[in-house]
Biopython code that builds the backbone (N, CA, C, O; Angstrom):
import numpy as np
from Bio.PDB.StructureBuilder import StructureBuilder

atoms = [
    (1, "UNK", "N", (130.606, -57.114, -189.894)),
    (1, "UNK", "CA", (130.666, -56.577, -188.546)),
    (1, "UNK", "C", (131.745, -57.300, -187.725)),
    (1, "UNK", "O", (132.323, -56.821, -186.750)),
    (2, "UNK", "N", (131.895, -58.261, -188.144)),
    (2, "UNK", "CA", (132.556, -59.498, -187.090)),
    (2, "UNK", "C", (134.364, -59.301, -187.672)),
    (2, "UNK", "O", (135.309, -59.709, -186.998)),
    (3, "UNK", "N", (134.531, -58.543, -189.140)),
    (3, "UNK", "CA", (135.782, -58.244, -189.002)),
    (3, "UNK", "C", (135.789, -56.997, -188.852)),
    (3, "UNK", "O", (136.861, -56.578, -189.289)),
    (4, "UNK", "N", (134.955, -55.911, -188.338)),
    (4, "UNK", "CA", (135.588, -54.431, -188.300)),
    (4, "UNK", "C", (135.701, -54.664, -186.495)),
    (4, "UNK", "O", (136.618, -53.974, -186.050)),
    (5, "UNK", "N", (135.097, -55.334, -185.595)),
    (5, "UNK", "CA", (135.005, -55.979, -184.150)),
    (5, "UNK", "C", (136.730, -56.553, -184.046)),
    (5, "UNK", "O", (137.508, -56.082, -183.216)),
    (6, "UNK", "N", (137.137, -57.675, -185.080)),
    (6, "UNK", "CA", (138.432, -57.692, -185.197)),
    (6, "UNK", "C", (139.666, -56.635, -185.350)),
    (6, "UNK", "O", (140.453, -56.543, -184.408)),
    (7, "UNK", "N", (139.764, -56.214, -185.965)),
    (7, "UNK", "CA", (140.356, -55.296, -186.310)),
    (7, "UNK", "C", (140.693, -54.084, -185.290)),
    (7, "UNK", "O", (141.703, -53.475, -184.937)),
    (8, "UNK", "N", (139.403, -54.061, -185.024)),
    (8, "UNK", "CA", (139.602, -52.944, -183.986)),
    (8, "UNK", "C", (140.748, -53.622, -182.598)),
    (8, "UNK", "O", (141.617, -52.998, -181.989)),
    (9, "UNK", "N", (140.347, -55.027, -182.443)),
    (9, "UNK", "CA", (140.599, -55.671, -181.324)),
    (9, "UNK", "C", (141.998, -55.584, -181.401)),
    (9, "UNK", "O", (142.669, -55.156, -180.462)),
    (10, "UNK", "N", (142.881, -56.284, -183.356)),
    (10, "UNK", "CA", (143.793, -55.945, -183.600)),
    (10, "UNK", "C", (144.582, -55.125, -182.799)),
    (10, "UNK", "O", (145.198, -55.313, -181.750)),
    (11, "UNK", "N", (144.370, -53.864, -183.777)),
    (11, "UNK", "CA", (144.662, -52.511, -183.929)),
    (11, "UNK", "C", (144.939, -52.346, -182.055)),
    (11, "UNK", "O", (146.013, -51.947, -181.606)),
    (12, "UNK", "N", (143.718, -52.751, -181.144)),
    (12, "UNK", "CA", (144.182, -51.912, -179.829)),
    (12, "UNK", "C", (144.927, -52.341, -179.049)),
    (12, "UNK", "O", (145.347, -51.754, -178.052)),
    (13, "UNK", "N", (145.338, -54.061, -179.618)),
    (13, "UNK", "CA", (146.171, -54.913, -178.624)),
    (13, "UNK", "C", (147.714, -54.188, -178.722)),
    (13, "UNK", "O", (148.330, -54.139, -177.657)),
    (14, "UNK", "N", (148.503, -53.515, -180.164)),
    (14, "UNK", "CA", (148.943, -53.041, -180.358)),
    (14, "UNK", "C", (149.418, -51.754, -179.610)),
    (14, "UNK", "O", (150.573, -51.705, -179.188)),
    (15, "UNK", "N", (148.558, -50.715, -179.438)),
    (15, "UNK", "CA", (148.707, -49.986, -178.850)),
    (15, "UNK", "C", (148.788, -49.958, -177.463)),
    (15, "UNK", "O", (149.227, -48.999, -176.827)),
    (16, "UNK", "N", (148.387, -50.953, -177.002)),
    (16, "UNK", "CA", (148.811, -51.757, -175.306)),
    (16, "UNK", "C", (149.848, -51.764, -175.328)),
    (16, "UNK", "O", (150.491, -51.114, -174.504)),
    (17, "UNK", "N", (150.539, -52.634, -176.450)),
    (17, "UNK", "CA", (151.812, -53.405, -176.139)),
    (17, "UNK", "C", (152.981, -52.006, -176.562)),
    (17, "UNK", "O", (154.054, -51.826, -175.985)),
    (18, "UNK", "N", (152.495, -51.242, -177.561)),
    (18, "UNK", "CA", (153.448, -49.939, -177.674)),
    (18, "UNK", "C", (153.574, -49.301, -176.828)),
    (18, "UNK", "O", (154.730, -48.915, -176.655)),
    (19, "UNK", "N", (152.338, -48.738, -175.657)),
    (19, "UNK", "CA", (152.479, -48.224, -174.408)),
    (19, "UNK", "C", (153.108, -48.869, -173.110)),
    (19, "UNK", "O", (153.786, -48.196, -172.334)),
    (20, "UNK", "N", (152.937, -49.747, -172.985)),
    (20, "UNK", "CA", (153.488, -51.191, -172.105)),
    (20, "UNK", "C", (154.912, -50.594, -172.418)),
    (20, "UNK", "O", (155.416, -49.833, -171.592)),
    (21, "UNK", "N", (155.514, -50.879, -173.465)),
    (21, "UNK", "CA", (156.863, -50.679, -173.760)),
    (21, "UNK", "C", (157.582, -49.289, -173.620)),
    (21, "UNK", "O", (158.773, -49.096, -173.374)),
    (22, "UNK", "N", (157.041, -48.785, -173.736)),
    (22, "UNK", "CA", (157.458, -47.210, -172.922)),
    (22, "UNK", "C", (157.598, -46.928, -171.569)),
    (22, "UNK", "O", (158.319, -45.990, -171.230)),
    (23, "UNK", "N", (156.890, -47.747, -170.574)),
    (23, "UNK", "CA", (156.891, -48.199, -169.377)),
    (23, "UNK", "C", (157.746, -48.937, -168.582)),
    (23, "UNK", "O", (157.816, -48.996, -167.354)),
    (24, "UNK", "N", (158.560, -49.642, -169.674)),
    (24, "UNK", "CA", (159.781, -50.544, -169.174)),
    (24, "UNK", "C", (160.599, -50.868, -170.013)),
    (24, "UNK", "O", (160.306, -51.159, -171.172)),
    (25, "UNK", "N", (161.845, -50.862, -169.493)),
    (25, "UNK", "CA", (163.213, -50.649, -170.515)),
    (25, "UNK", "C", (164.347, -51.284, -169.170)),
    (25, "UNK", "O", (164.230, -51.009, -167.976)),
    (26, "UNK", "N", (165.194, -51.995, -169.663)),
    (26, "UNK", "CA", (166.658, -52.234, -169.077)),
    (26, "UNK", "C", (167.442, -51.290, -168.661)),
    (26, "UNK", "O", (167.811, -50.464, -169.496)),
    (27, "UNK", "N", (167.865, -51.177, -167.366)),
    (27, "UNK", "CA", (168.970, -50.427, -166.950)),
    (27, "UNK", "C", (169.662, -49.536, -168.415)),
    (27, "UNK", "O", (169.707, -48.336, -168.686)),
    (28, "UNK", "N", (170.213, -50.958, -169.252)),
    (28, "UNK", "CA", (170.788, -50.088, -170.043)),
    (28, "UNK", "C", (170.643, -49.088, -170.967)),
    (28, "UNK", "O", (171.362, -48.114, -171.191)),
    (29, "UNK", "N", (169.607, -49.457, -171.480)),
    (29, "UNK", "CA", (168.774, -48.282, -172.208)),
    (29, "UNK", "C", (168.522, -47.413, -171.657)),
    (29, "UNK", "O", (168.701, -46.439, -172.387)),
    (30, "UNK", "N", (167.942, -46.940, -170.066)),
    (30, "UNK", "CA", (167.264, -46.230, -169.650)),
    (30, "UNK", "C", (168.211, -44.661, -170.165)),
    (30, "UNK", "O", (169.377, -44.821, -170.526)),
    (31, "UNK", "N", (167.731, -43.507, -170.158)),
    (31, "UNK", "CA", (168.592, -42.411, -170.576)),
    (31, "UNK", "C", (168.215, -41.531, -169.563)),
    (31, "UNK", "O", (167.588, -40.503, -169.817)),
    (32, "UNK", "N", (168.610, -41.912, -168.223)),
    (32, "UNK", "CA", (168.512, -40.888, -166.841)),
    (32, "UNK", "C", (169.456, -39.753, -166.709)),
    (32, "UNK", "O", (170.676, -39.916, -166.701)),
    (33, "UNK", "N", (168.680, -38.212, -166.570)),
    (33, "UNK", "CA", (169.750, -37.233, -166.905)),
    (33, "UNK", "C", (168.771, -36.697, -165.279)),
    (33, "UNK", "O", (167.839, -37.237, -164.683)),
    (34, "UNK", "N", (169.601, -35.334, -165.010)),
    (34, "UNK", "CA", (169.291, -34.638, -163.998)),
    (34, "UNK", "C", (167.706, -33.815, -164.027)),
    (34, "UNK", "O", (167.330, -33.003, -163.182)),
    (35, "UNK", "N", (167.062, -34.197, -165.028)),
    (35, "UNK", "CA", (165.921, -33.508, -165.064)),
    (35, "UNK", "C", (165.054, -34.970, -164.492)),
    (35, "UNK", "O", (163.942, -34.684, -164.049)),
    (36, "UNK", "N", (165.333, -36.175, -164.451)),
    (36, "UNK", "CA", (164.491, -37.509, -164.248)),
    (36, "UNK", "C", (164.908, -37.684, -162.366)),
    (36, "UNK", "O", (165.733, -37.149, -161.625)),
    (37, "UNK", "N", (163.998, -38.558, -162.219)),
    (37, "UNK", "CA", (164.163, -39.313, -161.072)),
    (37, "UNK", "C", (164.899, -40.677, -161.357)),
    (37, "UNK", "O", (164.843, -41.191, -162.474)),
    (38, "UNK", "N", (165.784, -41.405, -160.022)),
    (38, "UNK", "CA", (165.804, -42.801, -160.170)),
    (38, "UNK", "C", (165.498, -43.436, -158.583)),
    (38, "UNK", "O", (166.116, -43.289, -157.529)),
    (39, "UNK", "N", (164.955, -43.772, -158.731)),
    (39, "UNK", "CA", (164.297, -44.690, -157.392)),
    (39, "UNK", "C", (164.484, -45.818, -157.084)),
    (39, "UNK", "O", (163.812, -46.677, -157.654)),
    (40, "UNK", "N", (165.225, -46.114, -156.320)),
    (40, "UNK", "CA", (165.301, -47.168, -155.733)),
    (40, "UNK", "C", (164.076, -47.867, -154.672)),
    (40, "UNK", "O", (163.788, -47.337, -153.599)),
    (41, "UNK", "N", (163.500, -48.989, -155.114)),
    (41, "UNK", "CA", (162.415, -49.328, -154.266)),
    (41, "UNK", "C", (162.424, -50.084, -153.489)),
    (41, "UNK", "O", (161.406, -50.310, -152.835)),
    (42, "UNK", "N", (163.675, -50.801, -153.264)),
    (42, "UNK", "CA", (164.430, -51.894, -152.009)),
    (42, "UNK", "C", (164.187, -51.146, -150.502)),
    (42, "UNK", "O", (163.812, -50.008, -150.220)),
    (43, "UNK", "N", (164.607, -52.412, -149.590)),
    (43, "UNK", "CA", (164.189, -52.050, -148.524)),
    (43, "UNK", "C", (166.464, -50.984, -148.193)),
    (43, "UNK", "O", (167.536, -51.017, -148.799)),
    (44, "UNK", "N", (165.883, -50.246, -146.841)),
    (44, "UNK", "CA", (166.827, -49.915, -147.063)),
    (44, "UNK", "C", (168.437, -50.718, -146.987)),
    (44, "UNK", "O", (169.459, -50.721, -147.674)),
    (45, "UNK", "N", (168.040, -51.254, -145.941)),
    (45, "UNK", "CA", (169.338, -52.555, -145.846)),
    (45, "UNK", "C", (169.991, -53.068, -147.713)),
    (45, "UNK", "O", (171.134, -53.063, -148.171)),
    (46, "UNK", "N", (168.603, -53.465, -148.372)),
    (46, "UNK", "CA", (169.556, -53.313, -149.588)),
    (46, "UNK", "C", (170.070, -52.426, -150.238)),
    (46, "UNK", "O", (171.102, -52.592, -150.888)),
    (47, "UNK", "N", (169.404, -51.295, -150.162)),
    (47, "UNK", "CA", (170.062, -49.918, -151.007)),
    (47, "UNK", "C", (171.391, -50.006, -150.233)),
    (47, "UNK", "O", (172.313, -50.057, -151.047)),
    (48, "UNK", "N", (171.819, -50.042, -148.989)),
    (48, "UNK", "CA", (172.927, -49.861, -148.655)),
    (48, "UNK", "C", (174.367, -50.379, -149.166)),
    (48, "UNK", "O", (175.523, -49.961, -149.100)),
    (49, "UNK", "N", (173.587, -51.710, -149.811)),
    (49, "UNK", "CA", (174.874, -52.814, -150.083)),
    (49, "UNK", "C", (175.062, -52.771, -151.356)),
    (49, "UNK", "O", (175.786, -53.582, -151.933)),
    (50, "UNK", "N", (174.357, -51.706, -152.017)),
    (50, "UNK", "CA", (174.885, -51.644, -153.340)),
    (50, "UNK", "C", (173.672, -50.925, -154.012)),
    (50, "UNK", "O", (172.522, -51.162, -153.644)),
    (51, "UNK", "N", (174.004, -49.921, -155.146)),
    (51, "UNK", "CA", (172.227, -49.119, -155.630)),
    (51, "UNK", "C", (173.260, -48.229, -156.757)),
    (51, "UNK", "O", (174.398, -47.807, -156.553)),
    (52, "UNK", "N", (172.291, -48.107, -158.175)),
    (52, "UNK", "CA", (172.715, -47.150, -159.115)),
    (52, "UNK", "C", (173.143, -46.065, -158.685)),
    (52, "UNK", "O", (172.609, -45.795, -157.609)),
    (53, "UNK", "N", (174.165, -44.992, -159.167)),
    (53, "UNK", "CA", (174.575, -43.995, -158.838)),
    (53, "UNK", "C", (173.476, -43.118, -158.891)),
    (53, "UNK", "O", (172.628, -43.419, -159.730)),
    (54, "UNK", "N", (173.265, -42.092, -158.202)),
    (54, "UNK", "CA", (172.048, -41.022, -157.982)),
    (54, "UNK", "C", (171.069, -41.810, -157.778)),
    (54, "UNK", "O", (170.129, -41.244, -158.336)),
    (55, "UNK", "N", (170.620, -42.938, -157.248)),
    (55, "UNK", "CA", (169.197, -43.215, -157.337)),
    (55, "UNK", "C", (169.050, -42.959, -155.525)),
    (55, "UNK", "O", (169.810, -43.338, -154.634)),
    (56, "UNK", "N", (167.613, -42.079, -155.433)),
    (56, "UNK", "CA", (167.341, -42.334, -153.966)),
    (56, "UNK", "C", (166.570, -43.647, -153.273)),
    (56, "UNK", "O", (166.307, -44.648, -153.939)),
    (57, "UNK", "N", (166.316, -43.552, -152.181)),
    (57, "UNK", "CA", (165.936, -45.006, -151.933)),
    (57, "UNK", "C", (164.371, -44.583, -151.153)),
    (57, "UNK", "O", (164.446, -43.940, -150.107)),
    (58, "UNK", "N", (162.878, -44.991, -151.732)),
    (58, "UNK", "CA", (161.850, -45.218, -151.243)),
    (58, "UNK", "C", (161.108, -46.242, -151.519)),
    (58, "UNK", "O", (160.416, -46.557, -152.487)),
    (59, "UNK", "N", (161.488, -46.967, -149.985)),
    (59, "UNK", "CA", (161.157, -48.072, -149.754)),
    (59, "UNK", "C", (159.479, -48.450, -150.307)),
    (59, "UNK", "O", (158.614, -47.588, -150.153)),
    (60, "UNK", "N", (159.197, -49.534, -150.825)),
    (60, "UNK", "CA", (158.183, -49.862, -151.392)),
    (60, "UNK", "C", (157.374, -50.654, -150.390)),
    (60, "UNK", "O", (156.168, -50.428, -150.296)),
    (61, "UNK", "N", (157.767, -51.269, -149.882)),
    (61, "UNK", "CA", (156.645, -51.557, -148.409)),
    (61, "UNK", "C", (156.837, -50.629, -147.017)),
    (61, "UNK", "O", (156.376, -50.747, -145.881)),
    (62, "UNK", "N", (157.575, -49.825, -147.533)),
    (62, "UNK", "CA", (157.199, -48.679, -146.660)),
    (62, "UNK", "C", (155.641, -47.861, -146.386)),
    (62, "UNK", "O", (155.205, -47.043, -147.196)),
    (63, "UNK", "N", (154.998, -48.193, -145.267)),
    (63, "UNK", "CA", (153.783, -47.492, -144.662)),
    (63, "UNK", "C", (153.511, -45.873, -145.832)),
    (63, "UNK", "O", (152.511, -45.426, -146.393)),
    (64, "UNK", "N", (154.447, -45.581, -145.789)),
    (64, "UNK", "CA", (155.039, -44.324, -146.596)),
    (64, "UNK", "C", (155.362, -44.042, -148.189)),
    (64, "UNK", "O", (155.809, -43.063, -148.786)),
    (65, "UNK", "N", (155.053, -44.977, -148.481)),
    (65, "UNK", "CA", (155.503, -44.737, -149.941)),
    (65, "UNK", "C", (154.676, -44.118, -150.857)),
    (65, "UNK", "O", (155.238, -43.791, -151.901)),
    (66, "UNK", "N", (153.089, -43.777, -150.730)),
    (66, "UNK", "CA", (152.761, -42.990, -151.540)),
    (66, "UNK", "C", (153.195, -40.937, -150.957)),
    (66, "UNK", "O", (153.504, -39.998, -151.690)),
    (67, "UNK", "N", (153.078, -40.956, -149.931)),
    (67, "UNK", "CA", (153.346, -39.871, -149.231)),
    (67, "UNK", "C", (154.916, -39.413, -149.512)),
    (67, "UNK", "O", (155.256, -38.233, -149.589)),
    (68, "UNK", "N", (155.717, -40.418, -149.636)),
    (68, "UNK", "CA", (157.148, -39.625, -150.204)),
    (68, "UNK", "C", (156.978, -39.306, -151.790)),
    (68, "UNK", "O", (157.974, -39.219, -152.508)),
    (69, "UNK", "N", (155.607, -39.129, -152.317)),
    (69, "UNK", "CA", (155.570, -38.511, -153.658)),
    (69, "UNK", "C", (154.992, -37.174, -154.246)),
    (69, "UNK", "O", (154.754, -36.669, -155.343)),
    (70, "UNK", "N", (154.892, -36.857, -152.806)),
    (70, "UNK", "CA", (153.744, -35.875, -152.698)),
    (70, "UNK", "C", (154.023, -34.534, -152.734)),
    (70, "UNK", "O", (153.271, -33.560, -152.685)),
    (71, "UNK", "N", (155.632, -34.657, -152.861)),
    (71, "UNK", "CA", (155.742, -33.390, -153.410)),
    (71, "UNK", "C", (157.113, -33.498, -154.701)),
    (71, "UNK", "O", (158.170, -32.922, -154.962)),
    (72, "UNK", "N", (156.442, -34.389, -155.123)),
    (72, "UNK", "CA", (157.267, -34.328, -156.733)),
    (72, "UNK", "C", (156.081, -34.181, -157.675)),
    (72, "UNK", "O", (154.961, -34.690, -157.655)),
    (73, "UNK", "N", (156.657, -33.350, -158.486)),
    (73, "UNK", "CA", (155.558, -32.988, -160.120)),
    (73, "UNK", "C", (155.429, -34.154, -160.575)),
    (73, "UNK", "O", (156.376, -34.921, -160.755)),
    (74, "UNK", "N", (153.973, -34.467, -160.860)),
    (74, "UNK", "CA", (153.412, -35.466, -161.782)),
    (74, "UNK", "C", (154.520, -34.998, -163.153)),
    (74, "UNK", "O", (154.510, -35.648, -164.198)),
    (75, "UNK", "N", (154.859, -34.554, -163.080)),
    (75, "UNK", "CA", (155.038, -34.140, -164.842)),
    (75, "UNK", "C", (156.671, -35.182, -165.180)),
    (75, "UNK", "O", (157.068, -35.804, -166.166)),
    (76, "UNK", "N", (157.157, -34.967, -163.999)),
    (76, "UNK", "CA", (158.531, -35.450, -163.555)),
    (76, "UNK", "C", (158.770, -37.156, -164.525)),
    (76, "UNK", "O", (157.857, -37.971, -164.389)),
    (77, "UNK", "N", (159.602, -37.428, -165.144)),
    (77, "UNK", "CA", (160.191, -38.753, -165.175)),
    (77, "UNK", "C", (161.161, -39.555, -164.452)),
    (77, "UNK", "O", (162.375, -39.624, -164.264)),
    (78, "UNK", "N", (159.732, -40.316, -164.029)),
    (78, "UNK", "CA", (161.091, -41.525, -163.292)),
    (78, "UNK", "C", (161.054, -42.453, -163.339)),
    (78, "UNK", "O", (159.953, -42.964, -163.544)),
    (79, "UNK", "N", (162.166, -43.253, -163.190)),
    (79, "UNK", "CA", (162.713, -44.652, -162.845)),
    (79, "UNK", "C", (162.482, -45.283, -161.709)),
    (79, "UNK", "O", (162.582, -44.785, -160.588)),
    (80, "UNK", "N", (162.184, -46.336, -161.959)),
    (80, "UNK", "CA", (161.979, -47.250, -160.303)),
    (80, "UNK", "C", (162.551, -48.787, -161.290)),
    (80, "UNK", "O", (162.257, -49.266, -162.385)),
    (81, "UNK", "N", (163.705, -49.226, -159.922)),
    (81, "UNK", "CA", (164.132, -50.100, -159.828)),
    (81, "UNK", "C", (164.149, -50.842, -158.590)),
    (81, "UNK", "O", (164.317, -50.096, -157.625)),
    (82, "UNK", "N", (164.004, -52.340, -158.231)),
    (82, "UNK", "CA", (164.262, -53.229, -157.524)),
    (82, "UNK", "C", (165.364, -54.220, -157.454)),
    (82, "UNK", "O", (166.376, -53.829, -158.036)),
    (83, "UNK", "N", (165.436, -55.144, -157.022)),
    (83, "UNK", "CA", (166.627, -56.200, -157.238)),
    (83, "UNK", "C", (166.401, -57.253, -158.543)),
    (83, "UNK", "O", (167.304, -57.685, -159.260)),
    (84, "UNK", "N", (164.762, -57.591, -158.677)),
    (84, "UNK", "CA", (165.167, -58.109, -159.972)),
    (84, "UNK", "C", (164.146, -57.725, -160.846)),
    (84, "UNK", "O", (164.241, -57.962, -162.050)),
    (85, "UNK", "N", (162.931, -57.012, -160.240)),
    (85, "UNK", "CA", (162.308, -55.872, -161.235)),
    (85, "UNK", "C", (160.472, -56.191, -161.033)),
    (85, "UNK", "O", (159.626, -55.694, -161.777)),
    (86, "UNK", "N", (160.141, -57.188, -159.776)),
    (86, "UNK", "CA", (158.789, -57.384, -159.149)),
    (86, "UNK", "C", (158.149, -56.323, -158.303)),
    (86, "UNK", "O", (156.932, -56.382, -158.121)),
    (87, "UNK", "N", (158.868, -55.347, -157.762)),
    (87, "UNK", "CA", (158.531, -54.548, -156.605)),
    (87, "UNK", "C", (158.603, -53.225, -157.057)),
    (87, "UNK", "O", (157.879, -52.329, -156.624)),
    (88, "UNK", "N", (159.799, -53.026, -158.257)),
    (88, "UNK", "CA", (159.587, -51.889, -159.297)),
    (88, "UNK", "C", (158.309, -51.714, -159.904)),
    (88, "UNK", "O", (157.597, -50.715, -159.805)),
    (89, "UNK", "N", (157.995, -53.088, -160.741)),
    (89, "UNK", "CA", (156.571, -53.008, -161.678)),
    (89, "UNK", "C", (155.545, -52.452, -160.581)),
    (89, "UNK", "O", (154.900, -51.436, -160.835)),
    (90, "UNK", "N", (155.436, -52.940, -159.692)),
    (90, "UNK", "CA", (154.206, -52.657, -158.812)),
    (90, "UNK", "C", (154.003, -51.123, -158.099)),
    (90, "UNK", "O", (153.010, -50.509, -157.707)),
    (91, "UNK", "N", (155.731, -50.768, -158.142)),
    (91, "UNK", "CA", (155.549, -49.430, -157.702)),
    (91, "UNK", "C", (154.878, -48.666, -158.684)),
    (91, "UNK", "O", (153.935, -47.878, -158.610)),
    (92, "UNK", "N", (155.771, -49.191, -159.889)),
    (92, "UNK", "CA", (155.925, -47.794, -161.231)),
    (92, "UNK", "C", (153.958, -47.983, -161.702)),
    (92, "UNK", "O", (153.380, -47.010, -162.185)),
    (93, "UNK", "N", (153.169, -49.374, -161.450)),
    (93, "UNK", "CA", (151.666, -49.356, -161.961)),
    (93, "UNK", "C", (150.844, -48.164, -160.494)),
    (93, "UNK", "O", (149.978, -47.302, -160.645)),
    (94, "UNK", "N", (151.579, -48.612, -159.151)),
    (94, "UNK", "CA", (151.114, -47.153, -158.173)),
    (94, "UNK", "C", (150.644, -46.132, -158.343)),
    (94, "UNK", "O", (149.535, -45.607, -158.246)),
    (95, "UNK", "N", (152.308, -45.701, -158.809)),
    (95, "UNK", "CA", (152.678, -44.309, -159.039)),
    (95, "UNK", "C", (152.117, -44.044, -160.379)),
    (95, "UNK", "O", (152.112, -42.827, -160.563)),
    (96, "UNK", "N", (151.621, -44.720, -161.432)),
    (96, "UNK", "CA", (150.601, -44.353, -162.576)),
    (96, "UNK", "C", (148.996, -43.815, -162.136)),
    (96, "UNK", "O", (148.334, -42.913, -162.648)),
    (97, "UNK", "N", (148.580, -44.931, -160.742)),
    (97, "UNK", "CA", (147.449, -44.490, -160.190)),
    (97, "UNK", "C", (147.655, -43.256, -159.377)),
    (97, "UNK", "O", (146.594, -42.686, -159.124)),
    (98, "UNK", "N", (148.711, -42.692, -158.902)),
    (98, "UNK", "CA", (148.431, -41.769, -158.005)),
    (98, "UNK", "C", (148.809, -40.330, -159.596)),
    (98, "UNK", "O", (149.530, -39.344, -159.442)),
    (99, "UNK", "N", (148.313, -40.575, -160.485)),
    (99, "UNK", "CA", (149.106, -39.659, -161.187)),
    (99, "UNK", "C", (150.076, -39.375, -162.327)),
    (99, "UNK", "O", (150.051, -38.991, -163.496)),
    (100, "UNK", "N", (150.939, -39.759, -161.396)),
    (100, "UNK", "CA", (152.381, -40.009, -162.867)),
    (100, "UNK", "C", (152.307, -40.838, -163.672)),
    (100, "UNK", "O", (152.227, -42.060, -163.550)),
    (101, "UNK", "N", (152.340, -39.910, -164.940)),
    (101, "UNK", "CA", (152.540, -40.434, -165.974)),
    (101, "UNK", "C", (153.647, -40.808, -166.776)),
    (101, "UNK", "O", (153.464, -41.552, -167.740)),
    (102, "UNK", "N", (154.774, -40.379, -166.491)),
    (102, "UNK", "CA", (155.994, -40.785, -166.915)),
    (102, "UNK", "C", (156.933, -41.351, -165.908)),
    (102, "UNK", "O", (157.803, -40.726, -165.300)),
    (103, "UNK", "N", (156.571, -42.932, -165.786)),
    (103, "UNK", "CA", (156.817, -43.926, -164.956)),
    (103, "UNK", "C", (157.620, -44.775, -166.080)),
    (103, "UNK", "O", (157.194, -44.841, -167.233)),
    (104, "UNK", "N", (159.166, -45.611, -165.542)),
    (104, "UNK", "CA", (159.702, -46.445, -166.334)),
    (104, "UNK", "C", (159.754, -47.552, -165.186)),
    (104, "UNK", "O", (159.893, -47.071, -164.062)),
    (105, "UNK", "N", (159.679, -48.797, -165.248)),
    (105, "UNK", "CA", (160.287, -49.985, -164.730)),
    (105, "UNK", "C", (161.759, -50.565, -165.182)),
    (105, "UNK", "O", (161.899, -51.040, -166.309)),
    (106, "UNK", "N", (162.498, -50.523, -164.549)),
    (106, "UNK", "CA", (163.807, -50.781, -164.886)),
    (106, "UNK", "C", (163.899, -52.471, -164.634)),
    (106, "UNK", "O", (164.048, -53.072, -163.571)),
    (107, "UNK", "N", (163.745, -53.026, -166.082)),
    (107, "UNK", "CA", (163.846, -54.315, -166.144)),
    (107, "UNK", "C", (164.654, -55.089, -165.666)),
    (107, "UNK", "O", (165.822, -54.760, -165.872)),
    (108, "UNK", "N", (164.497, -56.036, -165.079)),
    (108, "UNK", "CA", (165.872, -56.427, -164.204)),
    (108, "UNK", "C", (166.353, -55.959, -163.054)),
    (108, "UNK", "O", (166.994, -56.675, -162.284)),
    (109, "UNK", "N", (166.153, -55.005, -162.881)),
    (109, "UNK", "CA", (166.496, -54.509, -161.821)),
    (109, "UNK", "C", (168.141, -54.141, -161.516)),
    (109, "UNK", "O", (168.943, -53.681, -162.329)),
    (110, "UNK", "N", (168.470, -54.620, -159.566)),
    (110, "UNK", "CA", (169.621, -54.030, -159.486)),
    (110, "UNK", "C", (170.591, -55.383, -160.143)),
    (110, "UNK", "O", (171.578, -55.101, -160.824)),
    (111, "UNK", "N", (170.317, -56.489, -159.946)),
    (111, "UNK", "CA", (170.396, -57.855, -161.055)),
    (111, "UNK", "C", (171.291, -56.993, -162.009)),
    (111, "UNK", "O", (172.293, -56.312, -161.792)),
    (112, "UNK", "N", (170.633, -57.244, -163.048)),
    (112, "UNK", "CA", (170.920, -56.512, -164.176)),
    (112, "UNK", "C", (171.831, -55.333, -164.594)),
    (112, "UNK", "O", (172.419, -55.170, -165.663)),
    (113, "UNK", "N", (171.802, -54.507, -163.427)),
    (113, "UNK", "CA", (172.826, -53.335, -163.623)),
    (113, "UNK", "C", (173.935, -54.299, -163.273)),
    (113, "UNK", "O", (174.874, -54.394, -164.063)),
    (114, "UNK", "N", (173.926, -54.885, -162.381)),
    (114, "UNK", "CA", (175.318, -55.992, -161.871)),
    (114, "UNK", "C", (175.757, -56.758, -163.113)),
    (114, "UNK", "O", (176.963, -56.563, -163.264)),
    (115, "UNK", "N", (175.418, -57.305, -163.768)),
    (115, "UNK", "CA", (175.811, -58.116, -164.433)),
    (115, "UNK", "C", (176.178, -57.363, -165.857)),
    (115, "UNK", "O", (176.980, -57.887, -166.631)),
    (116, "UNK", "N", (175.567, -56.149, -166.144)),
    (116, "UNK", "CA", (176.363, -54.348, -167.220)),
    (116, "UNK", "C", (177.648, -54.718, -166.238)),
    (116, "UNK", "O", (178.527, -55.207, -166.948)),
    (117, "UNK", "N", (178.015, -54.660, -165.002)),
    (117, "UNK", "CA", (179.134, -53.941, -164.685)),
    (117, "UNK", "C", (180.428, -55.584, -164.674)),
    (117, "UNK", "O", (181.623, -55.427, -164.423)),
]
sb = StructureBuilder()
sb.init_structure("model")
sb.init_model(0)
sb.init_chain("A")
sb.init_seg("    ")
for serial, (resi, resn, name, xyz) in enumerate(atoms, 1):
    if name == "N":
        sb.init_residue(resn, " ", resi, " ")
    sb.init_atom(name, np.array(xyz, "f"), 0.0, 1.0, " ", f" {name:<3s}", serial, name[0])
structure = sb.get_structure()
């Protein structure tokens, strides 16, 4: 009993960590086409001073931030990025509770795209 209890435990830590990983990927990997979202989750002062091409900007301590989702399809894939990828994670675990299921965290953040370029 005490190894089929294992095993199982095995087996599901696995499938955490395979799903986990679908959830977050590096700028560079990410494969954002016109059917995805990219989100910027900085306040706006930073989106201004610099932000991925096409990404819009909803602010993450914005009063507002579940309400600017409210009329995008759950079905939708998107990206959420921050400056170094703390305020992304927290959005993109949100936006899993309000729904969406095809949420990425862009590792690193805007960091990271800086240092690609």
């Amino acid at each position: 009993m005490k190894k089929v209890l294992f095993s199982l435990l095995f087996l599901s830590s696995f499938f955490v960590v395979a799903q986990h990983s679908d959830r977050e990927m590096s700028p560079s990997a990410a494969k954002i086409n016109s059917r995805s979202l990219l989100i910027d989750v900085r306040t706006p002062e930073e989106f201004k001073e610099g932000h991925l091409p096409n990404a819009v900007n909803i602010d993450w301590l914005s009063a507002d931030f579940n309400r600017a989702f409210d009329s995008i399809s759950k079905r939708k894939k998107i990206y959420v990025y921050c400056r170094s990828g703390k305020r992304s994670e927290k959005a993109a675990y949100r936006l899993d509770s309000l729904g969406f299921k095809r949420v990425v965290n862009l590792t690193g953040g805007y960091k990271a795209y800086e240092e690609m370029q």
